[in-house]
C-alpha positions in Angstrom: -22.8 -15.5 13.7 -23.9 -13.5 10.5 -21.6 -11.9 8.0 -23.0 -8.2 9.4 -22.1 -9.2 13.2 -18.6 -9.7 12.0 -18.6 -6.0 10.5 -20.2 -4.6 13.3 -17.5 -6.6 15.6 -14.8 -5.0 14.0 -13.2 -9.2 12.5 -10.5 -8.9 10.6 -10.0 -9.4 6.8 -8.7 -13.1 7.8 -11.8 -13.8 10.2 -14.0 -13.0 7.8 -11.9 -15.2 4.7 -12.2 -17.7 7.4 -15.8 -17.5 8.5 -16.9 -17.4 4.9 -15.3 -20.8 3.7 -16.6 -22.6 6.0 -20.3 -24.1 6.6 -22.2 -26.3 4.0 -22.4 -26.1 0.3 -25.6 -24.8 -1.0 -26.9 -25.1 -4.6 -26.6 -21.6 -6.6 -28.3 -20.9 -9.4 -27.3 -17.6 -11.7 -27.7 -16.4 -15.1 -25.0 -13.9 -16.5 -23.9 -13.2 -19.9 -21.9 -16.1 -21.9 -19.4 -14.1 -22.9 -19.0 -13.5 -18.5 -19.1 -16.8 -18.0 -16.4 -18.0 -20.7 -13.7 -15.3 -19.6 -14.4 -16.2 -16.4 -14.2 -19.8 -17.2 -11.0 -18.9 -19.1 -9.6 -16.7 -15.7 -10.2 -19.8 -13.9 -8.2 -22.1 -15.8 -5.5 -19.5 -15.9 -5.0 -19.6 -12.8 -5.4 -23.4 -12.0 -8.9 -23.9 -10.4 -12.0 -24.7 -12.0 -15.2 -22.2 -12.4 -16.5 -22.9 -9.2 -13.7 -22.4 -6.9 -12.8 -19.2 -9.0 -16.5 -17.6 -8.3 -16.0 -18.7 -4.6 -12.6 -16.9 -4.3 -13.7 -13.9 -6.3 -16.9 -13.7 -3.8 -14.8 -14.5 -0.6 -12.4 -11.5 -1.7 -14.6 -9.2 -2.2 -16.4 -9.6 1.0 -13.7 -9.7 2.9 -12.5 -5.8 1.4 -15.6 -4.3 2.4 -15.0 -4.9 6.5 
């Protein structure tokens, strides 16, 4: 199933948390600012996680709004 057929389907906010932390890990490679990267960096720690579970959670959220 694709992220789109679980729009068109109607899925709930929780389906579609759920649907997007699972499957494999794949490499990502992105450039943004330093300065993003450090407050970001800095949010993470904040909130006890590191950078890359912050990004996740901040993707996975947003996604999951838009349904």
């Amino acid at each position: 199933m694709k992220y789109s057929e679980l729009l068109q389907n109607g899925a709930t906010p929780t389906e579609i948390q759920a649907f997007l932390a699972e499957g494999e890990t794949a490499p990502v490679t992105m450039r943004i600012p330093s300065n993003l990267r450090d407050a970001a960096k800095e949010a993470a720690t904040l909130s006890g996680m590191n950078f890359t579970s912050f990004v996740k959670l901040c993707i996975i959220e947003k996604l999951s709004k838009q349904g």
